[in-house]
N, C-alpha and C positions, 0 to 999 in steps of 0.2 A: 504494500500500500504506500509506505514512504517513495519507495524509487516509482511509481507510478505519478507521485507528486513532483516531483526532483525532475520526471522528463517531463511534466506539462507548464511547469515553471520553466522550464531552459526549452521549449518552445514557444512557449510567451513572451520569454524574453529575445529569443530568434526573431520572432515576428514583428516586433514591434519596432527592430531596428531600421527594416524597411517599410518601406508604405507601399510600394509598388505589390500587387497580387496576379497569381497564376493562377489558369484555370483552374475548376474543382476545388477553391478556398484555399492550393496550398499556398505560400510566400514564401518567394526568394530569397534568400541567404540564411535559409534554414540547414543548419549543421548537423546532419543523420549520424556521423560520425562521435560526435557527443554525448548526444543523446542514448544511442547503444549504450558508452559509457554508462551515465548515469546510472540509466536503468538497471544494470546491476550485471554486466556478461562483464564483471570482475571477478578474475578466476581466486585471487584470494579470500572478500566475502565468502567467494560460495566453498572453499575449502575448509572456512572456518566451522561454519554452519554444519557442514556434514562431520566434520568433525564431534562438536557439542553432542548431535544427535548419536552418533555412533557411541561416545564418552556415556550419554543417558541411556541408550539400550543397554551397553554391559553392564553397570550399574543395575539394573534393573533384572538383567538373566541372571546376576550373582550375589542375588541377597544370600546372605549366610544363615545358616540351620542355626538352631541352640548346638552349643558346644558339648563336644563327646562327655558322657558322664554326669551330665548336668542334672539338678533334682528339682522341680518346678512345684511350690506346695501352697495348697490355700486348705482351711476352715472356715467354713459357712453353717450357718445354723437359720434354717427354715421354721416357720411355724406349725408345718403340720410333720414333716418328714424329718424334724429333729436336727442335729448336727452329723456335719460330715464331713470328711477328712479326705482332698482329693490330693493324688500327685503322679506327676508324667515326671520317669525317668529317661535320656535319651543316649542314643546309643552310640556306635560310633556306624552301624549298617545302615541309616537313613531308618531306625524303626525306633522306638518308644516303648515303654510299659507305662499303662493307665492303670492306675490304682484308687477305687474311693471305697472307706469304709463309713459304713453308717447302718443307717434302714436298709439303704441298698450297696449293695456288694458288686463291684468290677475290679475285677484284675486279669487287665490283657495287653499282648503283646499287638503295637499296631505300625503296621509301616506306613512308611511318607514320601511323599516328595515335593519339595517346596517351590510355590510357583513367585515367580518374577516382583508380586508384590509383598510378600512375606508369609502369605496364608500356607497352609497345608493342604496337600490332596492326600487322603487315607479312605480307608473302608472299613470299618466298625464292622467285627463276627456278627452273626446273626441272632445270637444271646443279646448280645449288649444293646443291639438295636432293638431288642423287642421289650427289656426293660425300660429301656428310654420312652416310646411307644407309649407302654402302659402307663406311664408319668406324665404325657403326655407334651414330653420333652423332644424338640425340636432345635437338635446343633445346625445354626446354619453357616458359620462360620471358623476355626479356631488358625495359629498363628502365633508367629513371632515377633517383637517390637524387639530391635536390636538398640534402638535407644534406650529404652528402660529396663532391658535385658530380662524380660519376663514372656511367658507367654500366655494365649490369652482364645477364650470362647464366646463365640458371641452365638445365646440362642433363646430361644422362646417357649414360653409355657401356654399349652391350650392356644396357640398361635395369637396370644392378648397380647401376653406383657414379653416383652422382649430384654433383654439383659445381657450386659458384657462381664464374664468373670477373668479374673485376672490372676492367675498363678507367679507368685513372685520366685525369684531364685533361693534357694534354700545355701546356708554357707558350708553342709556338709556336700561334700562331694564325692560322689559315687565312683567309684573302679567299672567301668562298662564293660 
């Protein structure tokens, strides 16, 4: 949009120098040669640019996983389903163990792999997804925050109330 402006100013300014006009509106001692310029067939701009972009895609293919070993731990306490004790240990294979003790009981081993923007792709056994179900709990998101070094689920109950929990780093560290 700017170099769009940049040529119609440096034809405005082209034209105005002469008065004299050539058929079809255009006017004489208009510099075509410039004007390219402007516009922007600057081979540095445009190396810079694809640069940047290239710099943000890798960046973006190589968010980094939680660190091998690492113990991710929350306690929550519900008003119907009591307190509970959740934690994702991870590994160094790209998989995890989920662990939560309470009213309900999981403990399972789940593999991942981490997409571009920090989240996870995994698949939940068909146990743990049918407890969840019956809670009528609904993961629709879980993740990494490498800034806050924690990770994190974002999911909903009875598809109402939606909610982010957040598993902080634990300072024991696990041998994976």
């Amino acid at each position: 949009m700017a170099r769009l402006l940049v040529a119609l100013m440096m034809i405005a300014s082209a034209t105005s120098m002469t008065s004299s006009t050539l058929p079809f509106g255009r006017r004489r001692g208009t510099n075509f040669a410039s004007i390219h310029q402007a516009v922007g067939h600057n081979s540095l701009s445009t190396d810079k640019s694809k640069a940047l972009n290239t710099q943000k895609q890798q960046q973006q293919q190589q968010h980094p996983s939680p660190p091998e070993g690492s113990l991710y731990t929350i306690s929550v306490t519900a008003p119907i389903i009591g307190r509970h004790d959740a934690s994702v240990l991870f590994y160094k294979d790209s998989s995890c163990r989920l662990t939560i003790n309470g009213s309900v009981k999981i403990d399972e081993r789940v593999a991942f792999d981490m997409n571009p923007n920090g989240s996870f792709k995994y698949a939940l056994s068909e146990k743990t997804t049918s407890i969840l179900r019956r809670l009528l709990v609904r993961v629709k998101e879980t993740g990494y925050d490498v800034r806050r070094d924690e990770t994190y689920m974002i999911a909903s109950v009875a598809s109402v109330l939606r909610f982010r929990v957040r598993l902080k780093r634990s300072s024991r560290q696990v041998m994976a």
